[in-house]
N, C-alpha and C positions, 0 to 999 in steps of 0.2 A: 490472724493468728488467734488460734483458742486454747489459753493456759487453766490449770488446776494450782492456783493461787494459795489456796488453804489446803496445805499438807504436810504432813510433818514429817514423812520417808516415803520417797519412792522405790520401787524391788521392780527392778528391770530381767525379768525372766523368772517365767513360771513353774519352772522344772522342781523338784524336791525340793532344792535350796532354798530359791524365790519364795514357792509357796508356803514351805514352813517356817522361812523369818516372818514374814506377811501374817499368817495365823499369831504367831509367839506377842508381835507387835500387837497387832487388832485385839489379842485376850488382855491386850495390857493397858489397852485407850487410847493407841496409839493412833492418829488417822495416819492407811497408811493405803498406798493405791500400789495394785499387784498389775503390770505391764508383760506383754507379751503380743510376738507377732501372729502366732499361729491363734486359729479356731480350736476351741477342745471340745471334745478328747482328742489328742493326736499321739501318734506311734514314734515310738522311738528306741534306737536301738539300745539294745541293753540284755542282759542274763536274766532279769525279772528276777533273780533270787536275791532274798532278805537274810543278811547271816544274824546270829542273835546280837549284834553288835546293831545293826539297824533296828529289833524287834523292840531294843530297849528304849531309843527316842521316839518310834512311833510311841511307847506306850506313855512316856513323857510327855510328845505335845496333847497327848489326851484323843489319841484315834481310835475308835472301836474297832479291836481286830477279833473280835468275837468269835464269831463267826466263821468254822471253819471249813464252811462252804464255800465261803468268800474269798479267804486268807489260806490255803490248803499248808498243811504246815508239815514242816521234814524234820526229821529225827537227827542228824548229822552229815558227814560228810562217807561216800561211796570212792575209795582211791584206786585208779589204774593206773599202770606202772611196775617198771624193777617186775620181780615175777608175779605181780599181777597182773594176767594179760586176761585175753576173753576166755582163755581155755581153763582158767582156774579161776577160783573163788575172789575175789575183788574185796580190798581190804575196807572193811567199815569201822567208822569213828565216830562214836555220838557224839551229837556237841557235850562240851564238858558241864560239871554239875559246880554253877560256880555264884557267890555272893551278887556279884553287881550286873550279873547277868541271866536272861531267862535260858533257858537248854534248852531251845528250839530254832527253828527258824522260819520263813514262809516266803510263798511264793505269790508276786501279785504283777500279773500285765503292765506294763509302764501307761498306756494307754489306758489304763483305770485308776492307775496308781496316783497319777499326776492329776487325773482331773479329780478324782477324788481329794484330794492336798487343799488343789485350788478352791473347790467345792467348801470344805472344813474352813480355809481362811476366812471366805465370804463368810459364813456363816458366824465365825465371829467378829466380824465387822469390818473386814477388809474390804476395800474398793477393785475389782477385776476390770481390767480392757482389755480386749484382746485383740489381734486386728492389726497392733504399733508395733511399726518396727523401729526403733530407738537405733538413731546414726552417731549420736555424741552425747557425749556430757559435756551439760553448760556451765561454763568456767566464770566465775566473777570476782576480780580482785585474788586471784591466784585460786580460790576455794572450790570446790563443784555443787553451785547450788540447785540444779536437776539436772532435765535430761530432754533431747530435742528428736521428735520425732522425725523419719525420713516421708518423703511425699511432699503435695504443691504447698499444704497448708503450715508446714513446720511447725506441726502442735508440740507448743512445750509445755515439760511438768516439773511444777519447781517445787525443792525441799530445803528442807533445813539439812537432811542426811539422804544419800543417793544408795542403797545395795544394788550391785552389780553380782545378778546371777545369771548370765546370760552365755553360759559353756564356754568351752574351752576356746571357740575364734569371738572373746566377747570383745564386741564394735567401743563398748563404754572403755574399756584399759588401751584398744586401739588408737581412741577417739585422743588421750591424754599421754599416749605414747611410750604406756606401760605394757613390755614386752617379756615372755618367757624366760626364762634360761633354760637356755639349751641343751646345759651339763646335766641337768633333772632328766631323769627318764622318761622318755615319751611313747605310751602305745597305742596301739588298732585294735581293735574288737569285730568280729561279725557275727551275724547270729540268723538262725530261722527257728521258724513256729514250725514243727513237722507230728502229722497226726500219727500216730504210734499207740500201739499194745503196752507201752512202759508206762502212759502219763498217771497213771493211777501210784506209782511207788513213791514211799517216802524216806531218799536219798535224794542230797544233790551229791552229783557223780562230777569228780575233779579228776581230768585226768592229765599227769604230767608227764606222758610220755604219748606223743601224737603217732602212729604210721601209717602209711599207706596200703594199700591191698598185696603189695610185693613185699611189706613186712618193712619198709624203708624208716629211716627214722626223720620226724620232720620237723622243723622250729612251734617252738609255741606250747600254749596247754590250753585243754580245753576242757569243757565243761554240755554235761547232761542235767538242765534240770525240769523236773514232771511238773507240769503246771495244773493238771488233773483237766477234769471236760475235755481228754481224748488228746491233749496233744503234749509237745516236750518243747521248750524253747533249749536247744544247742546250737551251740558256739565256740569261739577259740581267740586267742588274744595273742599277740605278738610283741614283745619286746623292739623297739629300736628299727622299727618295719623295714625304712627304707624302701627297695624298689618289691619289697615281696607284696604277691597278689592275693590277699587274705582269703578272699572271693574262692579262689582256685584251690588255695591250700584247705579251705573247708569241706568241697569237694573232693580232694586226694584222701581226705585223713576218712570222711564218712565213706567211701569206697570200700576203704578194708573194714568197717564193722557190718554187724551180721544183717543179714535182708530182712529179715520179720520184723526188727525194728522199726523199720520203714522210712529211715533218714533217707529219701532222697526226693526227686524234683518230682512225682508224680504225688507225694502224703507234702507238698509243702506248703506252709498255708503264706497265701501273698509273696512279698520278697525277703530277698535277703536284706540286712541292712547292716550299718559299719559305723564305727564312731571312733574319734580321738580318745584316748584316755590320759590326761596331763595327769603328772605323778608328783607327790613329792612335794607342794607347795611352790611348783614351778615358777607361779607369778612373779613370787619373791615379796611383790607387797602387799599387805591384809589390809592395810588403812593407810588415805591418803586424800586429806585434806576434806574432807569430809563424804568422803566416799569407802563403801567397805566390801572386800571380795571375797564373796560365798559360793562354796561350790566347786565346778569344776570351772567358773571364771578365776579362781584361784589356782587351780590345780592340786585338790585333795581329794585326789586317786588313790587307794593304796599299792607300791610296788609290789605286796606281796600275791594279791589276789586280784586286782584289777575293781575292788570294790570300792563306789565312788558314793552310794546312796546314802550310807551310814554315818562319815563325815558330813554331808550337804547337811543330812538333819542337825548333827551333833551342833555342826558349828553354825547353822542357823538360833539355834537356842544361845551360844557364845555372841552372837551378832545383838539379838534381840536383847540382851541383858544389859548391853552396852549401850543400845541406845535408848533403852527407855531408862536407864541411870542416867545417859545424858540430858534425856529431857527434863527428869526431876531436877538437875542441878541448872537446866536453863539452855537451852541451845547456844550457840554463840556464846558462851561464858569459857573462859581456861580450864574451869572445872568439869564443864561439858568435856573438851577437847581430850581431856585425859583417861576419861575414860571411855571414849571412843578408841585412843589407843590402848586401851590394853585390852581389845577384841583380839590384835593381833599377839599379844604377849600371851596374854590365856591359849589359842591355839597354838602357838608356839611350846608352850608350858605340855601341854596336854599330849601331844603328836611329834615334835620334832624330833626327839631321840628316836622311837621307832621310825619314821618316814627316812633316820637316817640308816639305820641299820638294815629297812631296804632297798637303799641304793646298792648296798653292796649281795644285799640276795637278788637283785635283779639285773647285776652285770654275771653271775655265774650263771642264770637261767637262761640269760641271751645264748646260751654254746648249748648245743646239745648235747654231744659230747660229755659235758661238767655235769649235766643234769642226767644224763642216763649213771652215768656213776653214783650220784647220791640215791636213785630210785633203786639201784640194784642193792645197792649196802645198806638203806636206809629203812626204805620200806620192810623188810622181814622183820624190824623190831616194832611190835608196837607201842611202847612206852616209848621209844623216839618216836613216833608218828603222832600220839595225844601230845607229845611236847611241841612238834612241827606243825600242828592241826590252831594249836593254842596261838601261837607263834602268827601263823600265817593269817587268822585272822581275826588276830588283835583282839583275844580274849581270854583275857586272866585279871585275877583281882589284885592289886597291888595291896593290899592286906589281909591277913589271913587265910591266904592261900598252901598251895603246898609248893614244894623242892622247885616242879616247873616255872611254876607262879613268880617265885623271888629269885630265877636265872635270868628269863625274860621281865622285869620290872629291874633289877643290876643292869643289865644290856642296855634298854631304853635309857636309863639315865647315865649311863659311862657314853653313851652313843650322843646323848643329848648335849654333853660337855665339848664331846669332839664338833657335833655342828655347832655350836655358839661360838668356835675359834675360829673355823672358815670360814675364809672372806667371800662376801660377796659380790656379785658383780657391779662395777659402779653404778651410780644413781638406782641400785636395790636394794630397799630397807622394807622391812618392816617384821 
């Protein structure tokens, strides 16, 4: 057996999450070893789109997104729906002009994206392996003080603090028999890379009203976004899936848009691919005995737009503060331990009122039906649509903003009152 003895945090998945607590840690001194099974670059499924909600932690951990050869960047959001259909003008939104946010967004490959994260960690002093695939957290005296590789050699790596970024079926919360909740909304995603005459515009195109080539209407919303160099990554997410075949429904829904586009199986590049999207802080627990769940091992999706990237960062940065507070006050000290908990209060503080208030916008999106009626009445007004735009994804300034600004910041924290009264499910804290 071959252990990493001198370490201060291990970061069990290299996704956004993993790799940007990992960087935050390593700018801080922290020794801190970045784990993951896969070889990178590797693909993964995903929209590639950055809302300005994400543009702002990348600018945070200090990423050069300069570049915008590199980083092609979009002006707002392209909406179809209600009487925006293909045969008329399609309603556009720029992102809004707003204090704590930039008014853009961008678009970046997940397969550059990530290795690039990882790349930036190393570079400030993180340790990579890649290769491990991590079966358990190792438990000592009730606490988790690493993590135990799968294979003959059962390499362990031991810390003072374990991050568990390791998505949504992460083996570390399985290993210690911390489970979902169910009642949290759970969806599917699929997506392809298709070479197309569009990839050059700068819209990400949201559409919330899906149909078929017979005009039929179909569950879900989907999404066009230009990733420029000739192609489009589109996709479509589902609410609450169950036995539906996303696969299929991606194909019914690009059927009925127009042929010059060229969504389909002869412009597509490689496969299709599909991923879970846990909503809602489904975990239930942020921290837990010295272990802390970042990402979508937590389940910080958003119900509104299925965007998972912007959380992973945010509350990597919330992860990293905590524990390099707890180093300063000593590992293993009370004073340590406290503020390791309040990783989970701070994102609780930060997101819970909105994550509440979309549960309830993503039990009426599940119906089609509910959702063709809000596109028909809703859509024709634009000043409800910057309101819905703002709303949906999670960007407004909680001071000094205007009328929408201070409706939606009311909301989150009347919403946030109502989730700190519901109970949770037993043995779920945090």
């Amino acid at each position: 057996m071959s252990e990493i003895a001198v370490c201060d945090v291990v970061v069990v998945g290299a996704g956004p999450a993993g790799a940007a607590t990992a960087a935050y840690l390593a700018g801080h001194g922290v020794d801190v070893v970045l784990l993951d099974k896969a070889e990178f670059p590797r693909a993964k499924a995903c929209g590639d789109g950055l809302t300005p909600r994400a543009v702002k932690q990348l600018v945070r951990l200090g990423v050069d997104i300069s570049d915008e050869k590199a980083w092609p960047r979009n002006q707002g959001l392209r909406v179809y729906g209600g009487r925006y259909q293909l045969d008329t003008e399609a309603l556009e939104i720029p992102w809004p002009e707003l204090i704590g946010f930039p008014a853009y967004g961008l678009v970046k490959r997940r397969e550059e994206f990530d290795n690039l994260l990882v790349s930036y960690a190393v570079s400030k002093g993180a340790r990579f392996i890649s290769g491990v695939t991590v079966e358990a957290a190792l438990v000592e005296n009730g606490r988790v003080v690493g993590v135990q590789a799968a294979g003959e050699t059962k390499q362990t790596f031991r810390a003072a603090v374990v991050v568990a970024a390791d998505g949504a079926a992460s083996r570390v919360a399985k290993s210690l028999g911390v489970e979902a909740d169910r009642r949290k909304p759970m969806g599917v995603a699929v997506r392809g890379r298709y070479q197309s005459p569009r990839a050059g515009e700068s819209w990400m195109e949201s559409w919330l009203e899906l149909r078929d080539a017979k005009g039929g209407l179909l569950p879900g919303y989907g999404w066009v976004f230009p990733e420029g160099g000739g192609s489009c990554n589109v996709g479509l997410g589902v609410l609450q899936a169950g036995d539906v075949n996303v696969r299929k429904l991606l194909g019914q829904w690009l059927e009925g848009l127009p042929v010059q586009w060229q969504f389909d199986d002869v412009h597509l590049e490689g496969h299709l691919a599909s991923a879970a999207l846990p909503m809602c802080l489904n975990r239930g627990v942020l921290y837990k005995h010295g272990l802390l769940f970042v990402g979508d091992s937590a389940g910080m999706v958003s119900p509104f737009n299925g965007e998972g990237i912007a959380y992973a960062l945010e509350a990597a940065s919330f992860a990293a503060a905590a524990i390099v507070d707890a180093k300063a006050r000593g590992f293993g000290t009370p004073s340590a331990e406290q503020s390791l908990r309040g990783y989970g209060i701070r994102v609780h503080e930060e997101w819970v009122g909105y994550f509440q208030l979309g549960r309830v916008f993503a039990a009426l999106i599940g119906k089609p039906e509910i959702m063709r009626i809000c596109t028909r009445y809703g859509l024709p007004h634009p000043s409800l649509m910057r309101f819905t735009m703002k709303l949906l994804a999670h960007l407004f300034d909680r001071s000094g903003g205007d009328w929408m600004d201070r409706v939606i910041s009311y909301a989150t924290k009347a919403a946030s009152l109502t989730a700190a009264t519901t109970p949770r499910p037993r043995g779920q804290k945090g």
